[in-house]
C-alpha positions in Angstrom: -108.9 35.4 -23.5 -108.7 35.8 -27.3 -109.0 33.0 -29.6 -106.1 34.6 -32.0 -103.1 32.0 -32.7 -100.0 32.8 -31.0 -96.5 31.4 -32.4 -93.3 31.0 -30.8 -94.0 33.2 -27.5 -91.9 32.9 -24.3 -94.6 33.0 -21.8 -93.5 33.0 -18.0 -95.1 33.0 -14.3 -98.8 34.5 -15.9 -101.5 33.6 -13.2 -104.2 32.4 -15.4 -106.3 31.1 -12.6 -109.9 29.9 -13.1 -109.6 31.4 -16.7 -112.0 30.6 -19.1 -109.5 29.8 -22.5 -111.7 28.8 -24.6 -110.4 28.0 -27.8 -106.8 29.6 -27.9 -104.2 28.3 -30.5 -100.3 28.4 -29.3 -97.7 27.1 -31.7 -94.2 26.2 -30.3 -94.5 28.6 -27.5 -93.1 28.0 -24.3 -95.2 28.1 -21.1 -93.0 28.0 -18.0 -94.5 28.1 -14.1 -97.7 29.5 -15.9 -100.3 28.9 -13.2 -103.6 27.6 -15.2 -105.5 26.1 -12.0 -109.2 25.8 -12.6 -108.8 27.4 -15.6 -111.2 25.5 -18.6 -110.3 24.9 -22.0 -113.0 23.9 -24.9 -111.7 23.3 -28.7 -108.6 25.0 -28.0 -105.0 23.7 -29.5 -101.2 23.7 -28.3 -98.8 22.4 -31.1 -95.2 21.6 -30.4 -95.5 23.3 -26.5 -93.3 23.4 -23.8 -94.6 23.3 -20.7 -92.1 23.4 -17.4 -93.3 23.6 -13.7 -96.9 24.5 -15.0 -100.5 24.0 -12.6 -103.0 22.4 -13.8 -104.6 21.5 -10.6 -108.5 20.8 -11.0 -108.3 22.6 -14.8 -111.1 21.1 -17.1 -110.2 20.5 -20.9 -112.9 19.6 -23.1 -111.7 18.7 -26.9 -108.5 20.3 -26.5 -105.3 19.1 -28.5 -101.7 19.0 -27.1 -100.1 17.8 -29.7 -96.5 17.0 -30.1 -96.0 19.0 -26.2 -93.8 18.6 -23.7 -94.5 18.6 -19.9 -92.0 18.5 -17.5 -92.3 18.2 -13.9 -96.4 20.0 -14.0 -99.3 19.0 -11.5 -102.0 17.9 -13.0 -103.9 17.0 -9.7 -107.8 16.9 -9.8 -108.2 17.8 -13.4 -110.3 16.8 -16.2 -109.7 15.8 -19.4 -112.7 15.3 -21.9 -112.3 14.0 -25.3 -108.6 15.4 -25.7 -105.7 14.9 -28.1 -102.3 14.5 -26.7 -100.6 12.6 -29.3 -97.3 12.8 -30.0 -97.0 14.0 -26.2 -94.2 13.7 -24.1 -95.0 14.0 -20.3 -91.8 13.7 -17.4 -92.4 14.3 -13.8 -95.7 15.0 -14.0 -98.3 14.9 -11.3 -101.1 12.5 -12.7 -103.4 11.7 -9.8 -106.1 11.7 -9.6 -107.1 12.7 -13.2 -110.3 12.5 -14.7 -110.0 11.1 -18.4 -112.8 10.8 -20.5 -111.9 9.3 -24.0 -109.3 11.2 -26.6 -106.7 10.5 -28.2 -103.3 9.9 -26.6 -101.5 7.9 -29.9 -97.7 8.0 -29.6 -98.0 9.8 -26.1 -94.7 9.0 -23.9 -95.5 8.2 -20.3 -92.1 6.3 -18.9 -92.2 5.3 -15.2 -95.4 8.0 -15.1 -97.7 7.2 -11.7 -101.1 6.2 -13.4 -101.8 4.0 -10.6 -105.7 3.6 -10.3 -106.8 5.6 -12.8 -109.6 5.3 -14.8 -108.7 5.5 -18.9 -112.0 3.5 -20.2 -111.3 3.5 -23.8 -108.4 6.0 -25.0 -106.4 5.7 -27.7 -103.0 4.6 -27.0 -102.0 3.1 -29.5 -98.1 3.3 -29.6 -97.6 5.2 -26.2 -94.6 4.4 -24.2 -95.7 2.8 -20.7 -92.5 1.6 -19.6 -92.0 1.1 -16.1 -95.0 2.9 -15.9 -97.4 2.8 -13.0 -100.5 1.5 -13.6 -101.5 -0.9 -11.0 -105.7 -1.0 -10.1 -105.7 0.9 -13.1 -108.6 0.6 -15.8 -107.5 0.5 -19.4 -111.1 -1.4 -20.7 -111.8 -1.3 -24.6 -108.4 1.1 -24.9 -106.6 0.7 -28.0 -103.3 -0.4 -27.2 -101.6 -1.6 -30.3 -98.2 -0.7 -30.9 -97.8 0.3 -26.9 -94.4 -0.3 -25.6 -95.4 -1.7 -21.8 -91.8 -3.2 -20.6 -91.7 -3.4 -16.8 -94.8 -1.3 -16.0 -97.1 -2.6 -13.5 -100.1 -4.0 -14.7 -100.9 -5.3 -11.1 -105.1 -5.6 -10.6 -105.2 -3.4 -14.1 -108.1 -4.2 -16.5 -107.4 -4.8 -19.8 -110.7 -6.5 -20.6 -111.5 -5.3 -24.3 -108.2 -3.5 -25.1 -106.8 -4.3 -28.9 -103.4 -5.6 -28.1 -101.5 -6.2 -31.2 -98.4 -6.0 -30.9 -97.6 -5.8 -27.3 -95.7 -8.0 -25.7 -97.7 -8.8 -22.6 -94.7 -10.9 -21.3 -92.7 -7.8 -20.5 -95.3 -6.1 -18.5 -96.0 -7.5 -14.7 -98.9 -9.0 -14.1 -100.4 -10.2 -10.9 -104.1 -10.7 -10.7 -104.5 -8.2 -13.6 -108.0 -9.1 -15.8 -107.6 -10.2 -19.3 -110.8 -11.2 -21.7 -110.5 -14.6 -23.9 -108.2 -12.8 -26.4 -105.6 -11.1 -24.3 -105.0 -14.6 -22.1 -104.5 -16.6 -25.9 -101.9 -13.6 -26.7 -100.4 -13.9 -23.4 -100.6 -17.8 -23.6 -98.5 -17.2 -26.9 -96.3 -15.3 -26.0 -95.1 -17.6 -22.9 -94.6 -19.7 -25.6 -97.8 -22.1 -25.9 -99.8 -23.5 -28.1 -103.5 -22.5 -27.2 -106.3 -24.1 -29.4 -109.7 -22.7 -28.6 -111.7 -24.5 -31.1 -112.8 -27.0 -28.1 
């Protein structure tokens, strides 16, 4: 596969199976039922992309930016992504588990009522995303940055937020049940319940 940029393409059913990528460059193209299953990615970048009914079963992307894409209704089952860029991404039902997620940047990414349910998302950037009604019960969102991130009526259920930034969420709209805060998010969640926490004791 060539690593020449490609703008505004129509590109439709390709089997691009176990496909090594590399670093390809698509522009506000159009993939639709584009099978890229175990295909690998490294460096590569989709900008403005539509993506329908695409496979990206057990597909490895390493430093790759989606930004400003759109996925509809793709299977992402079993794949990996390493140090990517989604922002400005707008995924609707998707396939998301299991998923491999190592870092990146997912800042403005919209994931309403999306499945994350025990997935493992150590430190991303989330910073603005849309989790509403989002599943992420058992989920670990550690030392993510999660400023901004809209979070009404997603499940937070046995999530760990230990070490996320959380300025301006509003905890309160989220569910929690037994879901692990450190000192900081408990005093914003304390706040926003309306008391008056002194931790100078």
């Amino acid at each position: 596969m060539n690593d020449d940029a490609t703008t505004g393409a129509e590109i439709r059913g390709e089997d691009w199976y176990a496909e090594d990528l590399g670093a390809v460059r698509y522009t506000e193209c159009t993939f639709v039922d584009v099978d890229f299953s175990e295909a690998t990615t490294s460096g590569a970048h989709f900008a403005g992309c539509v993506f329908r009914g695409c496979r990206f079963n057990v597909s490895t992307h390493s430093a790759t930016a989606f930004v400003a894409c759109e996925f509809v209704r793709c299977d992402f089952f079993d794949a990996t992504l390493d140090g990517c860029k989604l922002s400005g991404s707008v995924l609707t039902g998707c396939v998301l588990r299991p998923l491999t997620v190592r870092g990146g940047q997912w800042s403005g990414v919209t994931l309403r009522a999306a499945n994350l349910s025990r997935l493992d998302m150590t430190g991303v950037d989330l910073h603005e995303a849309d989790l509403s009604m989002a599943k992420l019960a058992g989920s670990v969102l550690a030392g993510c940055r999660l400023d901004g991130a809209t979070l009404r009526d997603a499940d937070l259920t046995g999530a760990d937020l230990r070490g996320a930034s959380l300025d301006r969420v509003d905890l309160a709209a989220a569910r929690l049940r037994r879901t692990k805060l450190d000192l900081a998010g408990a005093v914003l969640l304390a706040e926003l319940s309306g008391a008056e926490v002194d931790v100078s004791r």
